[in-house]
MITOR-532569 format. One record per residue: residue number from 1; x, y, z of N, C-alpha, C, O in turn. Coordinates in steps of 0.2 Angstrom, whole numbers, m for minus. Example, Ala and Ser with C-alpha at 12.3 -4.5 7.8 and 13.67 -1.06 7.14 Angstrom:
! MITOR-532569
 num    nx    ny    nz   cax   cay   caz    cx    cy    cz    ox    oy    oz
   1    66   m28    39    62   m22    39    66   m16    39    71   m17    42
   2    64   m11    35    68    m5    36    64     0    39    67     6    40
END
This chain:
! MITOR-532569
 num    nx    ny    nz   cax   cay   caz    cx    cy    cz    ox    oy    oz
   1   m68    m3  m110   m63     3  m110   m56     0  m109   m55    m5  m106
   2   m51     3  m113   m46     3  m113   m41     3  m106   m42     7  m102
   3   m35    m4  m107   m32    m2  m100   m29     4   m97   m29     5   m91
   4   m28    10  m103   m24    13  m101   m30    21   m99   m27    26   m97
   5   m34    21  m101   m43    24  m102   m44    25   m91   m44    30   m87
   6   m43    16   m90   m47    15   m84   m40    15   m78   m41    15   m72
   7   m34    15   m80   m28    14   m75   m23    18   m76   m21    19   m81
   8   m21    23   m70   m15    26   m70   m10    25   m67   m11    24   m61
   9    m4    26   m69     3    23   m65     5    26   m58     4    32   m58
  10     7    26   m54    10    31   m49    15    28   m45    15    21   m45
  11    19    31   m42    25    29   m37    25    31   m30    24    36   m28
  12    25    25   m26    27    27   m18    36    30   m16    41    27   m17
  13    34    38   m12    39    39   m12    44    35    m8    48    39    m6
  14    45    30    m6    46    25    m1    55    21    m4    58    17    m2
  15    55    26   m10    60    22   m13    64    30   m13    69    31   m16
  16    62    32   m11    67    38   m11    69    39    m3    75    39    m1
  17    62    39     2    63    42    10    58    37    14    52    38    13
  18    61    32    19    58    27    22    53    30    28    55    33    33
  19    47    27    28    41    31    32    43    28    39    39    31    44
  20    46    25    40    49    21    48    54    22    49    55    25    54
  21    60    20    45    66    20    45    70    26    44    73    26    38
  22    70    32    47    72    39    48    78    39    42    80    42    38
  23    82    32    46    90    34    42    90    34    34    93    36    29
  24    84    31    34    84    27    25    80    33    21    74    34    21
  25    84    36    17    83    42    14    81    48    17    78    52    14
  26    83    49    24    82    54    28    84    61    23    80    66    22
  27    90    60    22    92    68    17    91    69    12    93    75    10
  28    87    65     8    83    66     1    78    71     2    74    70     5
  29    79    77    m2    72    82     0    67    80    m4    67    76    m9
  30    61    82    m3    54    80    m5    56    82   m11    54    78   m16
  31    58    87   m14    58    90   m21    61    85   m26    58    84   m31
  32    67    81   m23    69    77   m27    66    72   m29    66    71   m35
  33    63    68   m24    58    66   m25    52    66   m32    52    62   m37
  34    47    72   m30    45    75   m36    46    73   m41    43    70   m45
  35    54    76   m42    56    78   m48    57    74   m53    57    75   m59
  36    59    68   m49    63    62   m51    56    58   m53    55    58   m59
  37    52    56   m50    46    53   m49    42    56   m55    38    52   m57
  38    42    63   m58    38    64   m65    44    65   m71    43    68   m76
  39    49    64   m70    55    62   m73    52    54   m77    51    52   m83
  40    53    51   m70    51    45   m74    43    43   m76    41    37   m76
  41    39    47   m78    35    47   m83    28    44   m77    23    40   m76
  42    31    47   m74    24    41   m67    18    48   m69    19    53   m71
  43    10    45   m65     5    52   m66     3    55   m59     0    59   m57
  44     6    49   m56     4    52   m49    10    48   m42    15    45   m42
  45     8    49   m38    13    49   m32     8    49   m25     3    52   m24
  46    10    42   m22     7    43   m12     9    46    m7    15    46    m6
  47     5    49    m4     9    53     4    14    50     8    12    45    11
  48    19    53     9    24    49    13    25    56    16    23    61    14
  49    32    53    24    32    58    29    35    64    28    32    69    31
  50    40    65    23    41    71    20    36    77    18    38    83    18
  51    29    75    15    26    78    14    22    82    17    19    80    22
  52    20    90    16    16    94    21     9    92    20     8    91    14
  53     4    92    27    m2    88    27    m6    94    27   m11    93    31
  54    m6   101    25   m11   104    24   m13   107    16    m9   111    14
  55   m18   106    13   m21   106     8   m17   114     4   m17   115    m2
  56   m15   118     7   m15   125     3    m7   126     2    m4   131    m1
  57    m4   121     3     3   119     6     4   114    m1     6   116    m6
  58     1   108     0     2   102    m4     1   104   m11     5   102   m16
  59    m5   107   m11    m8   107   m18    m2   110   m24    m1   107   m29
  60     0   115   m21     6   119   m27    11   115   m27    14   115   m32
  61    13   112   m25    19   107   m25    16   102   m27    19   100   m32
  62    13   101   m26    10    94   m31     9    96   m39     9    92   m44
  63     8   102   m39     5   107   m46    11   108   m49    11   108   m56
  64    16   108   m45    22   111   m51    25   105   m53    27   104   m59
  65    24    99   m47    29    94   m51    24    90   m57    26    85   m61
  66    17    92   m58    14    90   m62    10    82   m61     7    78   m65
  67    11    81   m55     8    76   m51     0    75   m48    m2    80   m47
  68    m3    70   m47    m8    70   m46    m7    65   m36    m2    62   m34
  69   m11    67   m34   m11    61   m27   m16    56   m28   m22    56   m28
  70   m12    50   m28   m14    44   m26   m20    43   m20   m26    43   m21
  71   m16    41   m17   m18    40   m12   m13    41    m5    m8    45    m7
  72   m15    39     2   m12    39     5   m13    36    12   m19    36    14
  73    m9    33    17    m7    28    19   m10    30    27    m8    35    30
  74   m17    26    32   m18    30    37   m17    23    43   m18    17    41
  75   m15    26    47   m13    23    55   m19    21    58   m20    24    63
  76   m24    16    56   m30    16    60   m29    11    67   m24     8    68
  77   m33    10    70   m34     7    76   m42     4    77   m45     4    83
  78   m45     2    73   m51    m1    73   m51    m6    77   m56    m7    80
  79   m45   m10    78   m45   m17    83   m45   m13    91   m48   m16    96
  80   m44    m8    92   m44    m4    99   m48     0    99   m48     1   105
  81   m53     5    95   m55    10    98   m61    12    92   m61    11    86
  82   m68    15    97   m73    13    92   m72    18    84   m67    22    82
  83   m79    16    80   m80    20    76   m80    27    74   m79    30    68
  84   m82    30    81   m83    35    80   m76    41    82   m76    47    82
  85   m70    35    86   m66    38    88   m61    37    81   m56    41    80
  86   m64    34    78   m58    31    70   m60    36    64   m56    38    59
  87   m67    40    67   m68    45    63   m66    51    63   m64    55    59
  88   m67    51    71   m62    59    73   m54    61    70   m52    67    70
  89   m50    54    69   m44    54    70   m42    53    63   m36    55    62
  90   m45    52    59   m45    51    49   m48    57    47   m49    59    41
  91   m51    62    52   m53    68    48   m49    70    42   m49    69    36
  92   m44    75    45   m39    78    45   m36    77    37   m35    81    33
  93   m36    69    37   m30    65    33   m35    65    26   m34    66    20
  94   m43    61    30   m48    59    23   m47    66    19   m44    67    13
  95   m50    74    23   m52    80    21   m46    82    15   m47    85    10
  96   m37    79    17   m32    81    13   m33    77     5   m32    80     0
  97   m35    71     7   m35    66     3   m44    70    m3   m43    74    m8
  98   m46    69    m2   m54    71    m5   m51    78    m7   m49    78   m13
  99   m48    84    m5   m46    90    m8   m44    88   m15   m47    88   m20
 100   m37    86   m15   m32    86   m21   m35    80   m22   m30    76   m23
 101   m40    77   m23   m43    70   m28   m42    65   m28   m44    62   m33
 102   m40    62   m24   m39    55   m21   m45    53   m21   m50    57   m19
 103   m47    46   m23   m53    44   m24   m52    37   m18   m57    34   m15
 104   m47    36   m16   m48    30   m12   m42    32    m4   m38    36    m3
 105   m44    27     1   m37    30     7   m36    22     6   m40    18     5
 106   m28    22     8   m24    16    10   m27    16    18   m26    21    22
 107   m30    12    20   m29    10    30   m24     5    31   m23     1    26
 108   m22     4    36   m17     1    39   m20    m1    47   m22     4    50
 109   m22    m8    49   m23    m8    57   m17   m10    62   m15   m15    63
 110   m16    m5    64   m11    m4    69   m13    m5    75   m11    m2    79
 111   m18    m9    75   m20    m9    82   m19   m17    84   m18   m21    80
 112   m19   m18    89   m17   m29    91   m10   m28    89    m9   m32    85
 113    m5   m25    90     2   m28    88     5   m28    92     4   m25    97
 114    11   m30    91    13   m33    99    19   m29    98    23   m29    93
 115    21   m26   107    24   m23   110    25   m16   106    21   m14   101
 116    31   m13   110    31    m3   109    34    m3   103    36     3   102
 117    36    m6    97    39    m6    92    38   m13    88    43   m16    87
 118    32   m14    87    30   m20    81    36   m22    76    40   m27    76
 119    34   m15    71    40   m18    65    47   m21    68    51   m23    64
 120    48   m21    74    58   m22    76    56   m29    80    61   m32    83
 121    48   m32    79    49   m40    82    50   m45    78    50   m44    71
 122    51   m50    80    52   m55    75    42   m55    72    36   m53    74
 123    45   m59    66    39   m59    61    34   m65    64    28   m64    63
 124    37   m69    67    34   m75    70    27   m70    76    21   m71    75
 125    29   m66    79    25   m63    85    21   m59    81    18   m54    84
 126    19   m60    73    13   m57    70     6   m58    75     5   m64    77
 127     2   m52    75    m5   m54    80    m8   m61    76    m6   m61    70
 128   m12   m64    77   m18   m67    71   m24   m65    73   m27   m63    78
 129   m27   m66    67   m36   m63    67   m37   m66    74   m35   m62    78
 130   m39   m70    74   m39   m74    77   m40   m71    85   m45   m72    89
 131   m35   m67    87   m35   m64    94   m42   m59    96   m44   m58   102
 132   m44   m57    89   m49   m54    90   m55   m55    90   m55   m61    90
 133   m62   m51    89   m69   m54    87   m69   m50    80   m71   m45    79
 134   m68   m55    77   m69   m54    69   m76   m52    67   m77   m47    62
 135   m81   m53    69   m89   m52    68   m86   m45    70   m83   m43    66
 136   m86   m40    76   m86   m36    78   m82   m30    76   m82   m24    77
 137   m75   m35    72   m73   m31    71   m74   m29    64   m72   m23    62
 138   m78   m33    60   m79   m33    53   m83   m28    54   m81   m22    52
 139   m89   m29    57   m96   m21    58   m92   m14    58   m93    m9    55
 140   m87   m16    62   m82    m7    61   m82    m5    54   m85    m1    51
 141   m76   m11    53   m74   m10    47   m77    m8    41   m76    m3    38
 142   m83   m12    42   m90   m10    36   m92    m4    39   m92     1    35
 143   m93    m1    45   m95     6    44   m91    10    44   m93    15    41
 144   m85    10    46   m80    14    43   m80    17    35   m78    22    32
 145   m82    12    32   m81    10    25   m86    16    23   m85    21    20
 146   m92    14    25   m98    18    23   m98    26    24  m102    30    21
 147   m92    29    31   m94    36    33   m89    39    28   m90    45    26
 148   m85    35    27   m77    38    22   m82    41    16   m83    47    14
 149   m86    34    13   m87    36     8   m95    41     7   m98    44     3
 150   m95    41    12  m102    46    11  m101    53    15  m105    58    15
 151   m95    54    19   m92    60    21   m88    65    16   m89    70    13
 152   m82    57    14   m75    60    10   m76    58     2   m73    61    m2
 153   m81    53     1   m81    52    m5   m74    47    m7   m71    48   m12
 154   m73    44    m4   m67    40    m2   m69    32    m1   m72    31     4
 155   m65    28    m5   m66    22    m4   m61    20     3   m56    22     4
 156   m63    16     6   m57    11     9   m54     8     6   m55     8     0
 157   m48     6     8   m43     3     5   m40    m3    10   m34    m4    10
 158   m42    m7    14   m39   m10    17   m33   m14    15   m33   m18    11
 159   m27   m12    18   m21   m15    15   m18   m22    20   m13   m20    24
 160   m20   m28    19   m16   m34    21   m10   m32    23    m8   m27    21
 161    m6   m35    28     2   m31    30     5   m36    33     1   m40    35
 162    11   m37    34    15   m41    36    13   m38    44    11   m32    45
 163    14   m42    49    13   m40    56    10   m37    60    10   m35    66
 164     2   m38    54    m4   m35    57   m10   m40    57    m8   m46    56
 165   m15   m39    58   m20   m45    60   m23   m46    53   m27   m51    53
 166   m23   m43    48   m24   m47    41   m19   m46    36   m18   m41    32
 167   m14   m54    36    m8   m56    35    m9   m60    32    m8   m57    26
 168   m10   m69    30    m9   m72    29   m15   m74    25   m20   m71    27
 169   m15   m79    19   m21   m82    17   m26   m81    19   m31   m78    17
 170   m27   m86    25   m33   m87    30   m35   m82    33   m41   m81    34
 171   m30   m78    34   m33   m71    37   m36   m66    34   m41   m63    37
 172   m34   m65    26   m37   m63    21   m43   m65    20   m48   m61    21
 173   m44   m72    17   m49   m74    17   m56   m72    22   m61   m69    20
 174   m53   m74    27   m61   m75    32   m61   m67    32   m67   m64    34
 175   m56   m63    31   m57   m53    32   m61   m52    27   m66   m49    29
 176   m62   m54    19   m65   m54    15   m73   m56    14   m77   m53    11
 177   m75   m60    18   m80   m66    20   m84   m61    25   m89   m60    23
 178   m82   m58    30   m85   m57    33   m84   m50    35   m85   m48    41
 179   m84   m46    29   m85   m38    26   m87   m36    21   m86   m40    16
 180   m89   m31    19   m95   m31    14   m91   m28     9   m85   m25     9
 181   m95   m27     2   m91   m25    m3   m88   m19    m5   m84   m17   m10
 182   m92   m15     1   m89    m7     1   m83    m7     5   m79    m2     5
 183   m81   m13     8   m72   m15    10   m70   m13     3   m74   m15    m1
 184   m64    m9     2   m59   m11    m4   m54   m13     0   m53   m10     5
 185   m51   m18    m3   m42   m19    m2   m37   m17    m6   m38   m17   m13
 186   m31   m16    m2   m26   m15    m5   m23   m23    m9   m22   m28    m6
 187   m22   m21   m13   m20   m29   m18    m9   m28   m16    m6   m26   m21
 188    m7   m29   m12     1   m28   m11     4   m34   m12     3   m39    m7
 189     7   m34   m18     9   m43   m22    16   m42   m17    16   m48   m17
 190    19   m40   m13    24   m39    m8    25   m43    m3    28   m48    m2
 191    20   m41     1    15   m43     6    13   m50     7    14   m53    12
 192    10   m51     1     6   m54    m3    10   m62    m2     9   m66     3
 193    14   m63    m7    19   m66    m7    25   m68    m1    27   m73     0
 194    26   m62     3    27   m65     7    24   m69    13    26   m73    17
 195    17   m66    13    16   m71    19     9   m76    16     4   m77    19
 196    11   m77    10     8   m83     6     3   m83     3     0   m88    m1
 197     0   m77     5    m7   m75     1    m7   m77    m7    m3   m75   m11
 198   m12   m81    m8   m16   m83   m16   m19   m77   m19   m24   m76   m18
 199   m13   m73   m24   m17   m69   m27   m21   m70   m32   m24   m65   m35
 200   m21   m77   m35   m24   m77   m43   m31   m81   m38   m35   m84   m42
 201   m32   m81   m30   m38   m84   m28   m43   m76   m26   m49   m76   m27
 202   m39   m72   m23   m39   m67   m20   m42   m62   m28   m46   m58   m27
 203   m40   m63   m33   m44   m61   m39   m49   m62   m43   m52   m59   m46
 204   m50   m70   m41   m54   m72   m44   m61   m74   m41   m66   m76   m44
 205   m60   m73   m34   m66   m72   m31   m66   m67   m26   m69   m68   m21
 206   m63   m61   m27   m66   m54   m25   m61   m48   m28   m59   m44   m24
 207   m60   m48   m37   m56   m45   m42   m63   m39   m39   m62   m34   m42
 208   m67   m38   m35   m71   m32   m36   m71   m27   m31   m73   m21   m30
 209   m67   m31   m26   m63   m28   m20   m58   m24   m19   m57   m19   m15
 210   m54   m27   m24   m48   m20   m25   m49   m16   m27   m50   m15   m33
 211   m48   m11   m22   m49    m3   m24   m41     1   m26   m41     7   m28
 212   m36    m3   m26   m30    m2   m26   m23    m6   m24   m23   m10   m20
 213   m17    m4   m29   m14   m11   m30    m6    m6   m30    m4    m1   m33
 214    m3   m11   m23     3   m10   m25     9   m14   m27    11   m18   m23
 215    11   m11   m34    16   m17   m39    23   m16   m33    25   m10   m32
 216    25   m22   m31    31   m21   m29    35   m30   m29    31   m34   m29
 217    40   m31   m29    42   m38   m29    48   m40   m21    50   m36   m17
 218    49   m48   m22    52   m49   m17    59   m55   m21    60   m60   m24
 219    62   m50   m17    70   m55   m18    70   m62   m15    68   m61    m9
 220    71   m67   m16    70   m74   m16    74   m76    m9    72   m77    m4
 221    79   m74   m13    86   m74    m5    85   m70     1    87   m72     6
 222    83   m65     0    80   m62     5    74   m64    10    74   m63    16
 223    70   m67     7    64   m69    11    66   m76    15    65   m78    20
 224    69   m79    11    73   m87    14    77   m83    17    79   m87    13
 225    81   m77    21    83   m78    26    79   m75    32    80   m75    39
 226    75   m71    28    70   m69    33    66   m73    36    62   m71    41
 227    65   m79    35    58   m82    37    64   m88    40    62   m91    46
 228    70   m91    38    76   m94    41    77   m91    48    75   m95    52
 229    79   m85    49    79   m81    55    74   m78    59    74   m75    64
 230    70   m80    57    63   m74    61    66   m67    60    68   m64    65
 231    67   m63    56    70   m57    57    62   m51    59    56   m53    58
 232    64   m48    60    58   m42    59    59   m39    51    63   m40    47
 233    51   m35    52    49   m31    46    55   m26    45    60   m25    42
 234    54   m25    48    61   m17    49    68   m20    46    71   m18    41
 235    72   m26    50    77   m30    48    75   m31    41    79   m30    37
 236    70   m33    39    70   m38    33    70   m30    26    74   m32    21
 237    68   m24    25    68   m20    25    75   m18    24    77   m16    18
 238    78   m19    30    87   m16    29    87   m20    24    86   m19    18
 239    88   m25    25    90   m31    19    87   m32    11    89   m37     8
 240    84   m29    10    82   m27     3    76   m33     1    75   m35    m4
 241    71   m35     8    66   m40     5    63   m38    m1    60   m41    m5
 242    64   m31    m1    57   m28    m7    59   m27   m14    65   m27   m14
 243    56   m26   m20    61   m23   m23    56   m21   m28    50   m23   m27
 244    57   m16   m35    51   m16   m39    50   m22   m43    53   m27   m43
 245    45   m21   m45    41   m26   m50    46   m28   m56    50   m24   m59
 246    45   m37   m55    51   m38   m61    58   m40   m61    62   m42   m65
 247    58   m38   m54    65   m39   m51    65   m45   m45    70   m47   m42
 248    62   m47   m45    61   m52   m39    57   m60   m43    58   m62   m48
 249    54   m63   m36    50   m70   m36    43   m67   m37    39   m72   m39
 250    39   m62   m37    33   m61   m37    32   m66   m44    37   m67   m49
 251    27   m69   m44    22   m71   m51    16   m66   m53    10   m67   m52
 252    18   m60   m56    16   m55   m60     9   m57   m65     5   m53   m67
 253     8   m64   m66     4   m67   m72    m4   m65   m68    m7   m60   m69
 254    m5   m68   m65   m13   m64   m64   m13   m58   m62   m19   m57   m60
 255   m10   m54   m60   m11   m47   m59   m10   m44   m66   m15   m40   m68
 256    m8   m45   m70    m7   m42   m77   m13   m42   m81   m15   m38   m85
 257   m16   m49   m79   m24   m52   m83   m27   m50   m81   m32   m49   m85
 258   m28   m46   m76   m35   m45   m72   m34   m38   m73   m40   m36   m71
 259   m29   m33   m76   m28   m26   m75   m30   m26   m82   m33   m21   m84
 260   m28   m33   m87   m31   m30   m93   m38   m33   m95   m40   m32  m100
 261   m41   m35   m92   m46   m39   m94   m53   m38   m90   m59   m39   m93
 262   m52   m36   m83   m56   m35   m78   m61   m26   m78   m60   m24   m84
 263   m64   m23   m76   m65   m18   m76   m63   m13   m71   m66    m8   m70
 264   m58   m16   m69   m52   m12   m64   m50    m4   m65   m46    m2   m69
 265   m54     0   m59   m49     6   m64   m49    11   m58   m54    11   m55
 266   m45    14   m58   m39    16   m49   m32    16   m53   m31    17   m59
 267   m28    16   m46   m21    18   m50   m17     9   m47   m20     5   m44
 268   m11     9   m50    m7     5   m49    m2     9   m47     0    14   m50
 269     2     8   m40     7     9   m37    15     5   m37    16     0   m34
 270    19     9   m41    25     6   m39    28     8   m32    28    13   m30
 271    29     2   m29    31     4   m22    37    m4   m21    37   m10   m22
 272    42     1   m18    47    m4   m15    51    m1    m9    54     4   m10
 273    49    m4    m3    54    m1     2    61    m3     2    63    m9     3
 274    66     4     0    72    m1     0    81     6     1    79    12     2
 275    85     5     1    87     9     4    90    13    m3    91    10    m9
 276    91    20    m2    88    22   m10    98    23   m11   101    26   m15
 277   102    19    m6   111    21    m6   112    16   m12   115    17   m17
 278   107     9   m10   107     4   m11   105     2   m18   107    m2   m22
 279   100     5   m17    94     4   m24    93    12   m28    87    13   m29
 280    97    18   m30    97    24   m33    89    23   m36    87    18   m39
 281    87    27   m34    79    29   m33    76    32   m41    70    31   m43
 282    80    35   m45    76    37   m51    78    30   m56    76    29   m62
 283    85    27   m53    86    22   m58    81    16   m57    78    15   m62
 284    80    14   m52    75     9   m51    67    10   m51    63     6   m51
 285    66    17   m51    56    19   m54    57    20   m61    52    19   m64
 286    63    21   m66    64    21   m73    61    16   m76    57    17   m81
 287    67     9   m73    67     4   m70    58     1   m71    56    m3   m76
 288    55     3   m67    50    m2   m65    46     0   m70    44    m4   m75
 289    45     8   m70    41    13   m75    39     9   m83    33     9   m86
 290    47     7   m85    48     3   m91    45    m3   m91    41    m4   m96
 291    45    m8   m86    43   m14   m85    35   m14   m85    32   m19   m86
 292    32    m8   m83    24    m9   m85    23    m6   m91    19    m9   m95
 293    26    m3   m92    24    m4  m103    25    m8  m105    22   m10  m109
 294    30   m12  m103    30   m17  m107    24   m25  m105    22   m29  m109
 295    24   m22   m99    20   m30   m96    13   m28   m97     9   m32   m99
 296    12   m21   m97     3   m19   m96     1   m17  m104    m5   m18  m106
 297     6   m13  m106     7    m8  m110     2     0  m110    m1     3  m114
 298     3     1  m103     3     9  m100     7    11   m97     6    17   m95
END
């Protein structure tokens, strides 16, 4: 099947209005947003804070701007609180996501991280696996994975992250190793890159794992001062670590191979968290929009 058959493009609205950082695109309305986002020729869009989370609400707005949903991004705590407490608390969000066709959920484990505002520590005070019982915490994992998808019809998406207990190569790795294939992960070349993770290792031996990929890059000079300084996610964030695809240090070459050559099929997310004073928001998803035609040709 053709690349453009099995993958569809979409944008995180994260380049217009910051899911953390209030000040960072706080006055951009979600409309603009939208507008701009099927402007620049994208087919789909992720849930970000702007948006209303009941299904009779979302759907027309999503209809007019002619958009599809992605996916979208859930707050889990599997490292703290059982399964069945992780299921009561992703209802809500799975049941939004499975309505308007989302095939897959982004997770985030927010749980093990250190102090009342993580993203504002230094990056060095990242948890490691390690802090926890990886066996026990995998079995969650995996059944978490299994209720999603036989409740919501929803894959997992496990998303690697800066600051969280799967971070780093190693962390990856043994996350991979000791979770079953009904884990999907988030493939975030971001992330990825910055905290050293081997993506052309990461696809060549669990290319069947990503359920979901978000294209984003990192400014070179930014990340040497981020890792110079210890800064936090949040600091590093103001300072423009991220940036879209094409514009940074990412090495783009096996992501590209594997989207054409692989049986890969999900969406691709343009995603850069960035200040949109700094980075104008419809100029820079144009911008990226353009550069996956050319690099993928979709």
């Amino acid at each position: 099947m053709s690349v453009s058959k099995r993958i569809l493009v979409g944008v995180s609205p994260l380049s217009w209005t910051n899911d953390v950082l209030e000040d960072l695109g706080g006055d951009i309305p979600l409309e603009i947003c939208l507008e701009e986002a099927a402007a620049a020729s994208y087919e789909g869009i992720e849930l970000g804070r702007k948006f209303p989370r009941t299904i009779n609400t979302l759907q027309p707005i999503l209809s007019n701007a002619k958009l599809k949903l992605a996916s979208g991004w859930f707050n889990g705590f599997l490292a703290e609180r059982s399964v069945e407490e992780e299921l009561e608390a992703v209802h809500d969000h799975a049941l939004l996501l499975k309505s308007l066709g989302a095939k897959v959920m982004v997770y985030g484990e927010c749980g093990a991280m250190p102090g009342n505002s993580p993203l504002d520590e230094p990056l060095s005070l990242s948890p490691a696996l390690g802090s926890i019982s990886l066996e026990q915490y995998a079995q969650k994992v995996n059944n978490l994975a299994v209720s999603l998808l036989k409740i919501y019809g929803l894959r997992l998406a496990y998303h690697h992250h800066l600051m969280m207990i799967v971070e780093t190569n190693d962390e990856l790795k043994a996350f991979l190793e000791a979770t079953d294939d009904v884990v999907g992960i988030v493939l975030d070349c971001g992330h990825a890159t910055t905290a050293g993770v081997d993506i052309t290792w990461v696809l060549e031996n669990y290319g069947n794992r990503v359920a979901h990929i978000h294209m984003k890059d990192v400014r070179g000079d930014v990340l040497d001062d981020v890792i110079n300084n210890d800064l936090s996610f949040n600091n590093a964030v103001r300072n423009g670590l991220f940036t879209v695809p094409g514009d940074g240090i990412v090495d783009y070459t096996p992501v590209i191979n594997f989207l054409k050559q692989s049986n890969y099929s999900g969406w691709i997310i343009i995603e850069a968290e960035q200040d949109p004073e700094k980075a104008p928001p419809l100029e820079t998803v144009k911008k990226a929009r353009a550069w996956v035609k050319n690099e993928i040709g979709i």
